[in-house]
N, C-alpha and C positions, 0 to 999 in steps of 0.2 A: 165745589171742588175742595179737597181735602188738601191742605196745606203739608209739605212733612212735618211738620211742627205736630199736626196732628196725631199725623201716622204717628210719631215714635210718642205720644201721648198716647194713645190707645195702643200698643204695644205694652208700656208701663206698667198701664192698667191690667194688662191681659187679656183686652180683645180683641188685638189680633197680633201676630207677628208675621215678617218675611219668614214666606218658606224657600230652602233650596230646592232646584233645577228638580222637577220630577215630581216633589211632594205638592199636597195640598195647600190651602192658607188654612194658619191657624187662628182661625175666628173660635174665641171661647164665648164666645157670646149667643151660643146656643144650647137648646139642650143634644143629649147625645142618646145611642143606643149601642153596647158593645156587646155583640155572641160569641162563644165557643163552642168547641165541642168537646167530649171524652177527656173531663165527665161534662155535660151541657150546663149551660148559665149562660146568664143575663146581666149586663149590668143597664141601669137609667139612670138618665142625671135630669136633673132640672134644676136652674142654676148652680147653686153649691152643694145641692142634696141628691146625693146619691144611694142606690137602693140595687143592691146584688141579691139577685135570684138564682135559687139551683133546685130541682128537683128532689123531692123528701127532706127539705134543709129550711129553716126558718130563715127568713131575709135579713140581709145583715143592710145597715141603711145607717148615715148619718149626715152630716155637714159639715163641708171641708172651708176652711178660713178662708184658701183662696189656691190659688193654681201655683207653684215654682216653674217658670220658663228655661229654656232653653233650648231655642229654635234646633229640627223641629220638633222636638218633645216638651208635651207638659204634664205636669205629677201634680199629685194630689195625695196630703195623708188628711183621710177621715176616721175622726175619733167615731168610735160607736157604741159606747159601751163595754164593750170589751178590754181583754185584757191587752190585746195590741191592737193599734190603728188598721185600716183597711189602707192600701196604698192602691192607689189609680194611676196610671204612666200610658198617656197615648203618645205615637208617635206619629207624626202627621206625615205619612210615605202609604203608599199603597201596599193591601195587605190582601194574601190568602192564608185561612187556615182552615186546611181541610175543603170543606165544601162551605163555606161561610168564607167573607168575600166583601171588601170596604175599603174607602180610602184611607181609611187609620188604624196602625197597628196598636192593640189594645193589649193592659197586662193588670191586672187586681191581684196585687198577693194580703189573706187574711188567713187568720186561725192556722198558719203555718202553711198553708195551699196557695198554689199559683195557678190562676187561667189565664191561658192567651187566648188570644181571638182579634175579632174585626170590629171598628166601629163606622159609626155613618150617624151625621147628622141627624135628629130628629124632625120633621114636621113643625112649623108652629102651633100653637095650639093641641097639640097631640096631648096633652094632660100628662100626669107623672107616670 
């Protein structure tokens, strides 16, 4: 049994926090999957390395330090190479956009573009 002591230890840490009434728990201690649509992309995460995919577009990918909390959102700037960071912002509330469909609303702004969408936990083992 997990002590509070715990709990708000692994919160700290950022694996996991209270969510409000409605939302999900935010367990970072997985990997993740976020889609959109128009224009289509992908983002994956596996632990702090994230790797955004779009159609005719080289993958922009890097590793982020670590997550800023703020139940229930948490963000992410991943440096990439580039001339600005990719920003990562899920927000742990149930999500549609469009015909894509998750319990986390999902937002990457890079190279001046912003996609929303949906995330959902990964599989374990699912690979990068």
């Amino acid at each position: 049994m997990r002590t509070p002591a715990a709990f708000a230890f692994a919160a700290l840490l950022g694996l996991a926090a209270a969510a409000p009434a409605g939302a999900v728990s935010m367990n970072l201690n997985q990997d993740f999957e976020a889609r959109g649509a128009q224009p289509a992309w992908t983002l994956r995460t596996h632990g702090l390395h994230f790797v955004l995919s779009r159609p005719g577009k080289p993958d922009v990918q890097g590793h982020a330090p670590g997550a800023a909390m703020s139940p229930p959102k948490a963000s992410w700037t991943v440096p990439t190479g580039q001339a600005q960071p990719m920003t990562v912002t899920f927000v742990f509330q149930p999500c549609v956009a469009g015909d894509v469909r998750g319990p986390i609303t999902a937002e990457v702004a890079v190279g001046g573009e912003v996609f929303k969408g949906c995330a959902t936990p990964r599989p374990a083992g699912s690979g990068r």
